[in-house]
N, C-alpha and C positions, 0 to 999 in steps of 0.2 A: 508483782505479788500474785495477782489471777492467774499467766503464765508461770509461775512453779506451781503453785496447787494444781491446774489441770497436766503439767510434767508429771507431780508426784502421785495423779490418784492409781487408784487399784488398776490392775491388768484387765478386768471383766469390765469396770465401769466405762475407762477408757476406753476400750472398742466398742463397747454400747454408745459412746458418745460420737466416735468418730464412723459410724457404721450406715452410709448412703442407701437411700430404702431401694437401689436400683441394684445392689447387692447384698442386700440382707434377703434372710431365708421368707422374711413374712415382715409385714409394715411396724409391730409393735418390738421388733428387733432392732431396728434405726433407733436414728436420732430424734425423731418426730416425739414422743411422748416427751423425751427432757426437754426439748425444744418448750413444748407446750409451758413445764414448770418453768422451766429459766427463764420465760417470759413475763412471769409475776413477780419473779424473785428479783430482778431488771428494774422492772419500773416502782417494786417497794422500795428497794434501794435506793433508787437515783428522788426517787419521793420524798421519801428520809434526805435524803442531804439538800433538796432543793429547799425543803422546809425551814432547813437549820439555817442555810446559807442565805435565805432572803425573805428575812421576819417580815417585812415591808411591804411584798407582793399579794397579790389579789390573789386569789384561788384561778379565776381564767389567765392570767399572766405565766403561774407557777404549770397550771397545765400544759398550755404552748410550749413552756421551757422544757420541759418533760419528753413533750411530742418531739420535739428538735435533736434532744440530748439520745432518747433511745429509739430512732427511729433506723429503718434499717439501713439506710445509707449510713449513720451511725455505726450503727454494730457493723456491717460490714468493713468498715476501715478499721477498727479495732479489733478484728478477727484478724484481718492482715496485719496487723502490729504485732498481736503473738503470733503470726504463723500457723494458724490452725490447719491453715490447706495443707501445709506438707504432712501435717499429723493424717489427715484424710486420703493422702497420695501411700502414706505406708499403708494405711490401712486397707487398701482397695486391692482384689485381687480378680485375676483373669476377669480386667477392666477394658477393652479395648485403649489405647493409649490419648487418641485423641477423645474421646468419649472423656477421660479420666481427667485429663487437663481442662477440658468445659466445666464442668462441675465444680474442679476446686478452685475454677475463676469466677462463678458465679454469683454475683452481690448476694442473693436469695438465699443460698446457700452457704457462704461462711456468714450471714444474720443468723443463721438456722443452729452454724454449730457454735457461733460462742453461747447464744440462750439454750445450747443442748450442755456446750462445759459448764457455764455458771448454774444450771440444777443440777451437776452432777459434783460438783464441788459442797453445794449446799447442803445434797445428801449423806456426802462423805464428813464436812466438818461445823454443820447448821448454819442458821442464817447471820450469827454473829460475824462468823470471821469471812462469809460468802458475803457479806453485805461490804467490807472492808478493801475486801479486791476489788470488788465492782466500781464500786464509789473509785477507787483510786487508779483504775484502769478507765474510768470514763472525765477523771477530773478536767484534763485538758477544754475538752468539751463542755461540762458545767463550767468553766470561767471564763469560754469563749460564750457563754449564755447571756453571764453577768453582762458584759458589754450593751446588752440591751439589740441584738443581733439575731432575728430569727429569719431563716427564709421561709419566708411563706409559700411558695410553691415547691418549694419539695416537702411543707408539716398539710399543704392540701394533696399534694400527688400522693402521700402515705397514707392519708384518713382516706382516699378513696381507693386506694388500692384493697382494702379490706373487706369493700362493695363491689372490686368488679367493674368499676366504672373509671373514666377518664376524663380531664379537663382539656380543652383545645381554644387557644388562644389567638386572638385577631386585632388587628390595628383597624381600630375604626373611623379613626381621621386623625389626621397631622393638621396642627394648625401653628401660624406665625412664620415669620419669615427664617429666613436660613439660618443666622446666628440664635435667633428664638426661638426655638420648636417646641411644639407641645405635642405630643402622642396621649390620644388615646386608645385605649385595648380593652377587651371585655375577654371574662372568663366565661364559657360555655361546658356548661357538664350535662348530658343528654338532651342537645338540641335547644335547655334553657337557659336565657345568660342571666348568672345568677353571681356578678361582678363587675366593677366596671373603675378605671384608673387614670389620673390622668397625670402625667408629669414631662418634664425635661430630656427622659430616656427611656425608650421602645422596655428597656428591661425593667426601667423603676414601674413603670404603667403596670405591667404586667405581675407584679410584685403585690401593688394596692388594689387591681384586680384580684389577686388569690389573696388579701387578705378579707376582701368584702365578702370572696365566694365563703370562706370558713367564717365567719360572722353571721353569713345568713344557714350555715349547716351548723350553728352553735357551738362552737367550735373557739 
């Protein structure tokens, strides 16, 4: 559904959507400003239906689900579901070639262009029938939520990507014998660890580590 409405919009909106600021004539020509909307109009929506879909949930539960479902590793798979890159690859002109192929591989950037199609959808036909694609272009996603399934270190590597800052993870003692092992690992974000895990597998540790660090970032 998302994928025909951003097929059928207008000729002007469409290249406004598909229009990389590294060949647009000036920055408010790109994609960057729908970007900007389609990113409210993304998490009202997926808000709305997390609401609907788990009367049950805590407000910090529903939030996490949220972070997971629209995050940009998220939207970046969902951008390659519809194809957005090749919309991007027509669109691009006297690109150098390989310059042109980085870009429309870019996770950053197909995040970039479906929250630039879905506010360009919303402006063309509001947020009733824009909320309807979204929702049904990210279900997969909401009901791989349901399962009670969030990774925590990619919903902390997203909350600090917006700061600029980085998490870097260490094994700070293995204990038990070889068939029992216990790992544990600490999450470190600016020199303070402000995490710490302990389990059966270097990756589970590392997991309960980023969920302590987002606990103590309120999160």
């Amino acid at each position: 559904m998302l994928a025909r409405l951003i097929e059928a919009l207008p000729p002007e909106r469409r290249d406004h959507v598909f229009t990389h600021t590294s060949w647009a004539p000036d920055r408010a020509s790109s994609y960057e400003r729908l970007e900007f909307l389609g990113d409210s109009v993304l998490e009202l929506s997926i808000a709305k239906a997390l609401y609907d879909r788990f009367p049950d949930a805590s407000e910090g539960r529903l939030a996490k689900i949220r972070a997971h479902v629209v995050s940009r590793h998220s939207c970046a798979d969902v951008a390659k579901e519809l194809d957005l890159g090749r919309f991007l690859l027509e669109q691009a002109q006297d690109v150098p070639e390989a310059e042109l192929q980085r870009i429309a591989r870019s996770r950053n950037v197909l995040a970039a262009l479906l929250e630039a199609a879905i506010a360009a959808v919303y402006l063309e036909h509001g947020f009733e029938q824009a909320e309807i694609a979204v929702v049904d272009a990210f279900d997969s996603r909401i009901e791989f939520a349901r399962t009670g399934h969030v990774d925590n270190k990619t919903e902390l590597q997203e909350a600090l990507a917006r700061t600029g800052n980085q998490v870097q993870y260490s094994v700070l003692n293995v204990e038990g014998p070889p068939h029992d092992r216990r790992f544990v690992c600490v999450a470190v974000i600016a020199g303070e660890q402000v995490g710490i895990g302990t389990a059966s597998t270097k990756k589970a540790a590392e997991q309960e580590a980023a969920r302590q660090a987002l606990e103590t970032m309120g999160r």
